[in-house]
C-alpha positions as a printed Julia matrix, in Angstrom:
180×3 Matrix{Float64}:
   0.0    0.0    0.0
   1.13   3.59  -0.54
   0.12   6.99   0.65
  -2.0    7.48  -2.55
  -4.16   4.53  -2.15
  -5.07   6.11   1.52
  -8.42   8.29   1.61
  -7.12  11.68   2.61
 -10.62  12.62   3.4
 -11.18  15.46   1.23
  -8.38  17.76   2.44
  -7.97  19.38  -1.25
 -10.24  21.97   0.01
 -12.79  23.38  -2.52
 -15.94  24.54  -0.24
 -17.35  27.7   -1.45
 -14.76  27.26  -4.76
 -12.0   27.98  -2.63
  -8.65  26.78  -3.18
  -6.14  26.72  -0.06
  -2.2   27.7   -0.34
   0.13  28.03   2.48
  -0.34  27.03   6.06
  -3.8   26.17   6.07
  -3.58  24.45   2.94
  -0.83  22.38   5.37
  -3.19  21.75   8.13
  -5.8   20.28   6.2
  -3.45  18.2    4.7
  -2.42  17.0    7.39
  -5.5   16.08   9.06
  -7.03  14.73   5.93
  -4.26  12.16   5.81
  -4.32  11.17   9.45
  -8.04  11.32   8.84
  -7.53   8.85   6.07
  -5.47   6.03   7.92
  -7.81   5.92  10.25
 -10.76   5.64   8.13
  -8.39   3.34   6.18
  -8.5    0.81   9.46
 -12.57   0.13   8.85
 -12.69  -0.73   5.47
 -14.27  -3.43   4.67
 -15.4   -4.77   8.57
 -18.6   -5.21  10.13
 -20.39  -3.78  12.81
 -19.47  -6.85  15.12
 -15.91  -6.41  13.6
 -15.83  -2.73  14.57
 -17.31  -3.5   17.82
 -14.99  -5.84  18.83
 -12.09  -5.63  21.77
  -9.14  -7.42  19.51
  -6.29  -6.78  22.73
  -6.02  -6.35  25.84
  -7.24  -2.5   25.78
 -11.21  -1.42  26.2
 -10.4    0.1   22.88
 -12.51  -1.18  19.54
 -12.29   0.47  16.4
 -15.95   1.85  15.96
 -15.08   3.26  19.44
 -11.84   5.05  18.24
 -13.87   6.97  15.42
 -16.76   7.75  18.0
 -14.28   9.11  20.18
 -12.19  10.84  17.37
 -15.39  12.14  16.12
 -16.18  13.68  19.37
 -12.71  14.74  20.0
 -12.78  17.17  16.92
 -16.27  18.58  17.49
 -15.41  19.8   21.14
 -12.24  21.47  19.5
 -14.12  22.69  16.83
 -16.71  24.31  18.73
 -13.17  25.74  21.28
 -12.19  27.29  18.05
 -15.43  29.34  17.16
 -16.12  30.27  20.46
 -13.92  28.96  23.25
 -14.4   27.35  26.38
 -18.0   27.94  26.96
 -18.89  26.8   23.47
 -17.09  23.28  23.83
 -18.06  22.59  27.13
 -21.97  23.86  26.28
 -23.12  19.83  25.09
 -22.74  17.08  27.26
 -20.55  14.54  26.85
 -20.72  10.43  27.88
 -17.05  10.04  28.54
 -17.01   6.47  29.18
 -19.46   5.42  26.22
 -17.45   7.23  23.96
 -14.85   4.47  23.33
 -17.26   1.88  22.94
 -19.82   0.91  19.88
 -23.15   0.79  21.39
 -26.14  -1.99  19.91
 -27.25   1.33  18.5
 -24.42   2.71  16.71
 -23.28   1.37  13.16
 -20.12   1.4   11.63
 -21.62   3.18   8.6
 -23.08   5.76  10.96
 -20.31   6.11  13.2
 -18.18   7.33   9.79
 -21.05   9.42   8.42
 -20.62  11.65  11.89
 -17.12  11.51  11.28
 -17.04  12.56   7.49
 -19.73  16.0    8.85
 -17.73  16.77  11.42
 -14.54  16.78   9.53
 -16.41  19.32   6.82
 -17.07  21.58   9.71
 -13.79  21.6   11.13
 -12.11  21.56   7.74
 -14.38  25.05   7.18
 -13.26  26.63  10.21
  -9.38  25.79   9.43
 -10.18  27.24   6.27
 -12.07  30.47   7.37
 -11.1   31.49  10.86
  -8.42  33.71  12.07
  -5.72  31.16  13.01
  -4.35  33.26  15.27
  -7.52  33.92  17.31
  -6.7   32.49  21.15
  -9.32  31.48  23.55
  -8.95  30.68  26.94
  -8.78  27.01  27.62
 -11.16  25.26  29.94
 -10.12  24.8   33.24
  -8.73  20.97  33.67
  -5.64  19.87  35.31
  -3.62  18.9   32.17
  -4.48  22.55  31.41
  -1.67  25.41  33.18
  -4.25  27.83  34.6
  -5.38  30.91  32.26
  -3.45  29.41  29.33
  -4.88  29.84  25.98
  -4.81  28.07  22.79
  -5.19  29.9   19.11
  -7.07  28.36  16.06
  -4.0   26.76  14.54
  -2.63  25.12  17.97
  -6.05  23.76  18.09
  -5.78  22.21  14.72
  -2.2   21.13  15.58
  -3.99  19.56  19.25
  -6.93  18.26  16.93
  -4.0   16.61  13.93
  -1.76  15.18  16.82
  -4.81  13.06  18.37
  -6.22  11.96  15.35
  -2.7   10.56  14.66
  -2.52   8.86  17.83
  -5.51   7.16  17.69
  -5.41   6.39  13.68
  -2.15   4.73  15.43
  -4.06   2.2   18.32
  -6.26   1.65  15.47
  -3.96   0.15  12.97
  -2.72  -1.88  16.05
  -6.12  -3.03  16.88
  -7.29  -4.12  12.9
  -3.89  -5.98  12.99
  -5.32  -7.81  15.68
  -8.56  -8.48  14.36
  -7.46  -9.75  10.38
  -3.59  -8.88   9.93
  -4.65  -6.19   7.9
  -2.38  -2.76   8.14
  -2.78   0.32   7.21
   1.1    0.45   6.0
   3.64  -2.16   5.51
């Protein structure tokens, strides 16, 4: 497998005939590969596949892109309007990582694929230098603030991670890799 038969998930941004140069152009990049290997570790599984605990973590994979999912849309909300806006829906920290009888693979990508077009707008359109006050946390140094682009950074870094457990875990399930 090469990079080009990986699914960068639409970074070669067009919306509203737009065509990106330079930094952004970078960033979306970026996330649309990372985007794309971990999209890349579903193909072609079931639901019972996706739902299924392959190693000795809690992780599955249909968890991973419910939590990725989720992951982006808080930071994407912290980059149009901070704090107040991320923290404004609830969130079921412990069901995140886990595929519910409800939830469908199919489903669980469809999310994924909106919520990437969102934040892949707001990378595209906002002020990347705009800084908002983080939410208070302890991983957080007190009255620090993050701008757009270290949120996209924050946002590229943990989709790589987890695009990373993922590979592990669909190695697990079939042998199948994203690379190699």
């Amino acid at each position: 497998m090469t990079l080009d038969d990986i699914d960068h998930g639409g970074w070669r941004m067009t919306t509203s005939e737009r065509v990106l140069t330079g930094e952004r152009a970078d960033l979306l990049h970026s996330l649309g590969l990372h985007r794309g290997f971990l999209r890349h570790t579903v193909r072609g599984l079931t639901d019972a596949q996706a739902a299924a605990r392959s190693t000795a973590s809690e992780l599955c994979l249909g968890g991973l892109i419910k939590h990725v999912t989720l992951v982006e849309h808080r930071w994407a909300r912290f980059m149009a309007g901070g704090a107040e806006a991320m923290e404004s829906e609830p969130v079921d920290w412990a069901g995140m990582f886990r595929m519910t009888a409800d939830d469908t693979l199919t489903d669980l990508l469809a999310r994924y694929a909106e919520t990437a077009a969102r934040t892949d707008e707001l990378i595209a359109t906002l002020d990347l230098d705009t800084v908002h006050p983080l939410p208070e946390a302890p991983w957080f140094e007190p009255g620090a603030g993050w701008s757009v682009r270290r949120t996209a950074l924050h946002v590229i870094a943990e989709t790589a991670q987890h695009a990373g457990h993922a590979d592990i875990i669909r190695e697990s399930i079939d042998g199948a890799k994203t690379m190699g």
